[in-house]
SERO-4910 file (N, C-alpha, C, O; in steps of 0.05 Angstrom, whole numbers):
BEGIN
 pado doro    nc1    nc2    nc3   cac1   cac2   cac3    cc1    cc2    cc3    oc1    oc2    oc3
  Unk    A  -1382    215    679  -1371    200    701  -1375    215    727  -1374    239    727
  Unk    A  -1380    199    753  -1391    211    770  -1361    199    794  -1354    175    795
  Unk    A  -1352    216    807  -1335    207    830  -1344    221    858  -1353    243    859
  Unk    A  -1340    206    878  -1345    209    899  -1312    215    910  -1292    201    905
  Unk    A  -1313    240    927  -1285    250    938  -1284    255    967  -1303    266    976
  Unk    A  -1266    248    982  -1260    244   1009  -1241    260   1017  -1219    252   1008
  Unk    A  -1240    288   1037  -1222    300   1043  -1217    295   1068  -1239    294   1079
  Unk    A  -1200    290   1084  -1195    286   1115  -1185    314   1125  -1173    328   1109
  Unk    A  -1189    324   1152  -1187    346   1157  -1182    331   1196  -1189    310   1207
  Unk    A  -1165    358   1207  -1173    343   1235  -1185    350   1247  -1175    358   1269
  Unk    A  -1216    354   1244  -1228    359   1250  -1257    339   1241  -1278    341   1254
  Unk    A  -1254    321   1216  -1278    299   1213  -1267    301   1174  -1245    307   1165
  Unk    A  -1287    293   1162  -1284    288   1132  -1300    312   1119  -1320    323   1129
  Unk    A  -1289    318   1099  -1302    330   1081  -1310    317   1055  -1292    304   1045
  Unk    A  -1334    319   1043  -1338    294   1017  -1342    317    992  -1342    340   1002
  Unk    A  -1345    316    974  -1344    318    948  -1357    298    928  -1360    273    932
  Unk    A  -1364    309    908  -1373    303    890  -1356    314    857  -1351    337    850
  Unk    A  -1351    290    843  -1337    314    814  -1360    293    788  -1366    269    784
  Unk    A  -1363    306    782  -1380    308    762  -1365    314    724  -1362    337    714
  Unk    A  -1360    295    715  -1337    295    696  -1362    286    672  -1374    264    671
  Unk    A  -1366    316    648  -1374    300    622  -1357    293    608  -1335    295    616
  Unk    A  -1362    281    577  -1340    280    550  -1330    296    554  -1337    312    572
  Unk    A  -1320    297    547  -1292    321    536  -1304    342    545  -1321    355    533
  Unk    A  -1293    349    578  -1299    375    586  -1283    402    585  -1259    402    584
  Unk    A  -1299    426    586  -1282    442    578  -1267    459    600  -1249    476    595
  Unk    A  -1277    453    628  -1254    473    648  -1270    460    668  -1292    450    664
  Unk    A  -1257    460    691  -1269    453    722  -1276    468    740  -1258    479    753
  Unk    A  -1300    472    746  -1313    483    763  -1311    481    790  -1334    486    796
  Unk    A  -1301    478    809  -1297    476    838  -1329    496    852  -1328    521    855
  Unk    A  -1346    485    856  -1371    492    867  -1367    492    903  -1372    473    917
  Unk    A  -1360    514    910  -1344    513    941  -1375    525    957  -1387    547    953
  Unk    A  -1383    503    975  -1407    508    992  -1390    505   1019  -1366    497   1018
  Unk    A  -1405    512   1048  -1416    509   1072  -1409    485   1067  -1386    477   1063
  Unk    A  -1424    474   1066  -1438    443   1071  -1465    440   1039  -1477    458   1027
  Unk    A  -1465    416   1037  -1487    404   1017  -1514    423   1019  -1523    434   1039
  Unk    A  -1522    422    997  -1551    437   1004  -1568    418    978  -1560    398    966
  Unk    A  -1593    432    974  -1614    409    954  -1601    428    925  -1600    416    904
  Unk    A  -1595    450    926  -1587    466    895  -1569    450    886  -1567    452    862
  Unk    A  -1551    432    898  -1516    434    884  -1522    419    848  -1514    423    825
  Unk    A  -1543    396    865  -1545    383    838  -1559    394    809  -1559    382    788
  Unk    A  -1571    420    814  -1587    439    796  -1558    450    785  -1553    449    761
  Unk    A  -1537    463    807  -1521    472    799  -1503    462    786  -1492    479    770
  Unk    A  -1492    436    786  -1475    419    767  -1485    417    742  -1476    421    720
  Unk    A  -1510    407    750  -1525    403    717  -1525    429    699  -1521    425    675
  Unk    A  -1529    455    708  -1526    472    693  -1494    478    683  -1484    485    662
  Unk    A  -1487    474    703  -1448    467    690  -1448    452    663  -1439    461    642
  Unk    A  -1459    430    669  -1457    405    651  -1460    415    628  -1446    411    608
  Unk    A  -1485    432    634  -1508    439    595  -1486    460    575  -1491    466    552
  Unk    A  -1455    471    593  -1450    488    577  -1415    464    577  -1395    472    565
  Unk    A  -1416    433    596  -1400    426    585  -1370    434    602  -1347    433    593
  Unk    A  -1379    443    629  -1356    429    644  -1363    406    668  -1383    393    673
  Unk    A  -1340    406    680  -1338    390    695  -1351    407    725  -1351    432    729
  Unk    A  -1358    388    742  -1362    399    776  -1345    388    793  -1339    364    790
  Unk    A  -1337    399    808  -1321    386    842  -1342    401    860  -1336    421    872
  Unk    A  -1359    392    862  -1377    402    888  -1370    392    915  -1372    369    924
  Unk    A  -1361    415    928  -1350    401    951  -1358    424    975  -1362    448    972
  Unk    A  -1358    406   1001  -1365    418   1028  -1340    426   1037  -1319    415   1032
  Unk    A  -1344    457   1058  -1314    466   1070  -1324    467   1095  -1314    485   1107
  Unk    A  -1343    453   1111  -1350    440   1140  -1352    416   1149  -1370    402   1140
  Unk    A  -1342    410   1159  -1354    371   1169  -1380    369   1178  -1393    389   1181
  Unk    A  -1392    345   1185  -1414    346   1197  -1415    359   1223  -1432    376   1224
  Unk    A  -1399    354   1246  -1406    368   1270  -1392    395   1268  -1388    405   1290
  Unk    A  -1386    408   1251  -1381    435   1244  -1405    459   1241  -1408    481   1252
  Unk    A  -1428    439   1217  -1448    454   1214  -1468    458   1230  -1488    473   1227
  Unk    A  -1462    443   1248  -1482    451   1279  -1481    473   1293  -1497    480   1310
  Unk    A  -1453    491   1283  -1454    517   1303  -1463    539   1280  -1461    533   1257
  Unk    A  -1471    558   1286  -1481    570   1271  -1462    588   1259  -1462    595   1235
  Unk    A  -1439    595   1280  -1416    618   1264  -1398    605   1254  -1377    618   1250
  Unk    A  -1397    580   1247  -1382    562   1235  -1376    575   1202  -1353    577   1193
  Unk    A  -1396    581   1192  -1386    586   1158  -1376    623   1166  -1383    637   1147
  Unk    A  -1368    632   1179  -1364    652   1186  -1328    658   1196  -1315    679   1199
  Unk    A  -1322    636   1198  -1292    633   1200  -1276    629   1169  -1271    608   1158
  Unk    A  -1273    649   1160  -1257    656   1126  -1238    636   1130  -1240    613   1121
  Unk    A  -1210    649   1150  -1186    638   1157  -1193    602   1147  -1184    591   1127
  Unk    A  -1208    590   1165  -1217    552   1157  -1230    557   1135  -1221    543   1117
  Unk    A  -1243    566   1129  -1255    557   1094  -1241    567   1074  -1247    566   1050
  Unk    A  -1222    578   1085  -1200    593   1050  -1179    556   1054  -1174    540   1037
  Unk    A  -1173    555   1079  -1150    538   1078  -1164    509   1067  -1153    498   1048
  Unk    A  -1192    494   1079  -1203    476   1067  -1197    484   1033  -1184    473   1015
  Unk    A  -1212    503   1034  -1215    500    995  -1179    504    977  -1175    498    953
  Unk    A  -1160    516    995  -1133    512    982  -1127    487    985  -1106    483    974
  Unk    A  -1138    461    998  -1139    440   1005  -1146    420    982  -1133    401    973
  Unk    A  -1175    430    975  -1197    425    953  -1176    427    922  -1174    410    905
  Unk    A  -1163    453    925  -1152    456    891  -1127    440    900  -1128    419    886
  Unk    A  -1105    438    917  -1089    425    913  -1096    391    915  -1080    372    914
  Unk    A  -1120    390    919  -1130    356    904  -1133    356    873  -1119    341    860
  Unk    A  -1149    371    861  -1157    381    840  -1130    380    822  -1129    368    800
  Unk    A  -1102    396    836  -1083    400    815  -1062    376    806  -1045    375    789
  Unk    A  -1073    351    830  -1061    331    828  -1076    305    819  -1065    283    820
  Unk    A  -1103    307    808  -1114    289    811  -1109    284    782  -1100    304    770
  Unk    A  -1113    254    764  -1112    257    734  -1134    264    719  -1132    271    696
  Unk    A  -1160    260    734  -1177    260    716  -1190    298    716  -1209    308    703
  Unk    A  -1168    311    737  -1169    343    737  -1154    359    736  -1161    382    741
  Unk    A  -1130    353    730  -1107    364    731  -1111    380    710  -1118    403    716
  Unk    A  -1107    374    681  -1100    390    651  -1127    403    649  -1132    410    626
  Unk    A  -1148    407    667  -1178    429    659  -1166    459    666  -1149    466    683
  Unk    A  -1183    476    644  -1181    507    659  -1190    501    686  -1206    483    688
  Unk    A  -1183    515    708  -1194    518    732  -1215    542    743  -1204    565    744
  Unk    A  -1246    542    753  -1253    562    765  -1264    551    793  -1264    528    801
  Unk    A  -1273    575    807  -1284    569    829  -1311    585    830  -1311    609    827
  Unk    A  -1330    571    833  -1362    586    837  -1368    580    863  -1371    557    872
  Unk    A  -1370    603    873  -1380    602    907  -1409    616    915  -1420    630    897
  Unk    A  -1423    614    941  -1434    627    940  -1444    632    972  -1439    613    986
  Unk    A  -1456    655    987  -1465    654   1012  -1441    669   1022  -1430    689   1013
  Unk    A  -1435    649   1051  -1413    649   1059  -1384    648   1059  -1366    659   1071
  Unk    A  -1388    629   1038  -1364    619   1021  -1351    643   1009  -1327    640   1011
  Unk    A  -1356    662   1000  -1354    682    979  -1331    689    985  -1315    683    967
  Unk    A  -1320    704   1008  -1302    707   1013  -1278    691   1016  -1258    698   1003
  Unk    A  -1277    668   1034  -1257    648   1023  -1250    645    988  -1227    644    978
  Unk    A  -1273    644    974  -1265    636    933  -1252    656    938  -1230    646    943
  Unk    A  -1251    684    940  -1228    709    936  -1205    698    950  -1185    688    938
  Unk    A  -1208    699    979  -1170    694    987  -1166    673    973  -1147    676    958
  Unk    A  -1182    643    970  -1160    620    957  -1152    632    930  -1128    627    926
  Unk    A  -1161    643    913  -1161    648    894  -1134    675    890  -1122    679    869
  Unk    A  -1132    687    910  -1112    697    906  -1089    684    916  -1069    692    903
  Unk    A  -1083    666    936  -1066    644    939  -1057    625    917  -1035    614    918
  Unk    A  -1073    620    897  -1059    602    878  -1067    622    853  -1086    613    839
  Unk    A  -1058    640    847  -1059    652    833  -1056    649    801  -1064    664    784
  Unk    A  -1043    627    799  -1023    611    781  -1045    591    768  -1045    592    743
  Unk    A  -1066    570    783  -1092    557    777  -1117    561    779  -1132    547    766
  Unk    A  -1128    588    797  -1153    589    795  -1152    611    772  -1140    633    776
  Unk    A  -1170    602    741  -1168    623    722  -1188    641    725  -1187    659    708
  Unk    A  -1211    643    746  -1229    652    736  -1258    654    763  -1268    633    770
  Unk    A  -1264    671    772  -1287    660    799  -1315    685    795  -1318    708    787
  Unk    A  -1333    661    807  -1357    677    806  -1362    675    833  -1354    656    846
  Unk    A  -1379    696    843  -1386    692    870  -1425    701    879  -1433    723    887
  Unk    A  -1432    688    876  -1466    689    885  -1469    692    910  -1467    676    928
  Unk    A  -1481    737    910  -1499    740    941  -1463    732    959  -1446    726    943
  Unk    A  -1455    731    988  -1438    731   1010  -1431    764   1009  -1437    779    991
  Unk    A  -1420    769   1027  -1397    791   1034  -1368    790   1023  -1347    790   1036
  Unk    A  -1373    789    994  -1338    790    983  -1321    808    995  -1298    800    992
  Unk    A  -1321    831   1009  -1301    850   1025  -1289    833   1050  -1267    836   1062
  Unk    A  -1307    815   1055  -1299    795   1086  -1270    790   1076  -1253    790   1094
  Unk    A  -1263    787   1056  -1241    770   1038  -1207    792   1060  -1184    787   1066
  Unk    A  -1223    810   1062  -1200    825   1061  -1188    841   1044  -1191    837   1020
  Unk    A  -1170    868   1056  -1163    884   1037  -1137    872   1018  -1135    879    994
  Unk    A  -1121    859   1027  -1099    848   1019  -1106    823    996  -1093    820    975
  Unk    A  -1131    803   1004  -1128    788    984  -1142    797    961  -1139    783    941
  Unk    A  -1158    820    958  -1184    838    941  -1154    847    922  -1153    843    898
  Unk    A  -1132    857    938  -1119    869    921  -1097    849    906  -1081    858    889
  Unk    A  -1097    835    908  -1072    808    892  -1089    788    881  -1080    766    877
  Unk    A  -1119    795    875  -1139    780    869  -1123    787    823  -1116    807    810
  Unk    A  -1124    760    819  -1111    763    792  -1136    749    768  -1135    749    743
  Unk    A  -1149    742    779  -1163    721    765  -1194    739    758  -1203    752    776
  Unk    A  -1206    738    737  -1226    763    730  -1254    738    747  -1262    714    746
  Unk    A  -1261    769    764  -1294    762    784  -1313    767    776  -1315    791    768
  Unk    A  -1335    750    774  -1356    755    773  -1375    758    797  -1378    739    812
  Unk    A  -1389    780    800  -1408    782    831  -1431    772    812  -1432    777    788
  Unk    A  -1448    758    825  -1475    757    818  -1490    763    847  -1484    748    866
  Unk    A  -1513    787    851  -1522    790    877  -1556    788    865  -1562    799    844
  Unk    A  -1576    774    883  -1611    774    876  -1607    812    883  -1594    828    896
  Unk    A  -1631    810    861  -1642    845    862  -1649    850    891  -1648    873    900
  Unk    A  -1655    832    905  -1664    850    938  -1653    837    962  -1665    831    983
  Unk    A  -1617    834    952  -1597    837    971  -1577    858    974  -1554    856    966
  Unk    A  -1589    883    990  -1578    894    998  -1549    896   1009  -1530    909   1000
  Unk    A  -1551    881   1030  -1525    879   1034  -1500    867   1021  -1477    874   1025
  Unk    A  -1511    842   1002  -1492    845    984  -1483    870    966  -1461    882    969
  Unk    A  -1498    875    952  -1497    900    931  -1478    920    944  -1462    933    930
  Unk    A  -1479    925    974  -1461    949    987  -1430    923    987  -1410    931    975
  Unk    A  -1429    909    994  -1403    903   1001  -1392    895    969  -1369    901    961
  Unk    A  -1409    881    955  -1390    886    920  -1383    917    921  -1361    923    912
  Unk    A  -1399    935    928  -1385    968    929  -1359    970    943  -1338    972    929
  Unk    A  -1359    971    961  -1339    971    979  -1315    950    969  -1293    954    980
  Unk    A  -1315    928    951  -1294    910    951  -1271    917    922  -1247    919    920
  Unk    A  -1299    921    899  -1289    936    875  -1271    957    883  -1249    955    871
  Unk    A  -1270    980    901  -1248    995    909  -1219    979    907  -1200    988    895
  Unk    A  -1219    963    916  -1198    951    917  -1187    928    895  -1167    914    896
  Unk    A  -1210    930    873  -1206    906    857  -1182    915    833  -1181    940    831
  Unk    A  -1168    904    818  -1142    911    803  -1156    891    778  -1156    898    755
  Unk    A  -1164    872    787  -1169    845    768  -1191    851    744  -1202    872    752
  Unk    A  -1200    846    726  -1222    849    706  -1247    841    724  -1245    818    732
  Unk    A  -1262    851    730  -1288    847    742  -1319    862    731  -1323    880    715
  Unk    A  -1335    847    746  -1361    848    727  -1378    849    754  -1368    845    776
  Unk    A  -1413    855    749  -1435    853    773  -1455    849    755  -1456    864    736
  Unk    A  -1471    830    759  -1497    825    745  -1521    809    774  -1522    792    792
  Unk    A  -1537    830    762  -1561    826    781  -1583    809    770  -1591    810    747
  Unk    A  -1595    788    797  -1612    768    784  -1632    763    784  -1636    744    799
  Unk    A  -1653    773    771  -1675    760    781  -1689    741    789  -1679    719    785
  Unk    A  -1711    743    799  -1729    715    814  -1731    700    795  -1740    704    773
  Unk    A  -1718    670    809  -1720    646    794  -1691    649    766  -1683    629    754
  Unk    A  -1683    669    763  -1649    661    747  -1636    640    762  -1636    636    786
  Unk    A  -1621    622    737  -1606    605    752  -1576    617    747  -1564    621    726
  Unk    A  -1571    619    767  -1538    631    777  -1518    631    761  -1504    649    754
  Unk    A  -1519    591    754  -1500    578    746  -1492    582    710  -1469    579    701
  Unk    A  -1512    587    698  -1516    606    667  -1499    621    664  -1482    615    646
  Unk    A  -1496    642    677  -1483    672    680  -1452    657    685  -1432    652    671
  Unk    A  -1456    653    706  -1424    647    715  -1411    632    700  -1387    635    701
  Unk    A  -1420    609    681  -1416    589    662  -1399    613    633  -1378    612    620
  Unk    A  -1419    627    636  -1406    643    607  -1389    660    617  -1371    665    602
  Unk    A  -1389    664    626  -1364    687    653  -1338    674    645  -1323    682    627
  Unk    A  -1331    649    663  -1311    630    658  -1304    624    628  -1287    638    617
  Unk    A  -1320    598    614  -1312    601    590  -1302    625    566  -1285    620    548
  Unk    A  -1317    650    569  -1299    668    562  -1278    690    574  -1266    709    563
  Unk    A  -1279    680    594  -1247    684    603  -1222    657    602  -1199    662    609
  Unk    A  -1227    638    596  -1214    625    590  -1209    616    558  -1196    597    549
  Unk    A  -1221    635    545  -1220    627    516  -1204    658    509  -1194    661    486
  Unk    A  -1202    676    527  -1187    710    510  -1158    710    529  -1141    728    526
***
């Protein structure tokens, strides 16, 4: 089942996409910028291990016109606490394990929301961003076990997963990817077995 999702913001709409197989096994919250051509590579690989997607944007359209737009944490942690408290109310997502797979920019927001609902997000992976952007405070009340995934020749990720793990308390992991891995594999088995121990 395929749903189309509508967030209002005052600032324009945010849309979504949830992506619901048979009997799925936990929900994926896929927290982007804005749409890109991967998302749908990315759901489908969700799919093959059998959860669900909420692929959803944390910019409006006249948002993504400025360039330091995905660079404001503070608005994309509060959009995506926005995103799960749809998620925790909706029926056809309410009773799923919950994760969040982010990636880029985003990265840092999946950490703070994720330490804000501490109680629903079971589980987050984060692909390549600056996870330390998150802050020292939410790195440290971060409860939910992380996965970093960074490409072998991103440097600057690789230093700021350094710098963030200092502060991590939570079960955490780093796996590096090579050219042409798909992301969503890794992070897939990440989740499901943290939601199964």
């Amino acid at each position: 089942m395929k749903r189309f999702i509508t967030l209002q913001t005052p600032h324009g709409s945010l849309h979504g996409q949830l992506d619901l197989p048979n009997s799925p096994r936990c929900l994926v919250v896929v927290a982007r910028a804005h749409h890109a051509a991967e998302d749908a590579a990315i759901s489908s690989s969700f799919a093959e291990f059998g959860c669900a997607t909420l692929s959803t944007e944390l910019l409006t359209a006249h948002e993504v016109q400025f360039a330091d737009a995905t660079q404001n944490v503070p608005r994309l942690t509060h959009r995506l606490i926005d995103i799960l408290d749809l998620a925790r109310n909706d029926g056809d997502m309410e009773r799923l394990p919950l994760a969040i797979y982010a990636s880029g920019d985003v990265a840092p927001a999946a950490i703070r929301a994720a330490a804000q609902r501490d109680t629903q997000v079971r589980s987050v992976a984060c692909h390549g961003g600056l996870i330390d952007r998150a802050g020292v405070q939410a790195l440290d009340l971060l409860v939910a076990p992380l996965l970093m995934l960074f490409d072998a020749n991103d440097l600057a990720c690789q230093t700021a997963c350094q710098r963030a793990t200092r502060h991590l308390i939570c079960t955490h992991a780093t796996q590096v990817l090579g050219i042409g891995d798909d992301p969503a594999a890794p992070a897939a088995i990440w989740f499901l077995g943290n939601f199964s121990s």
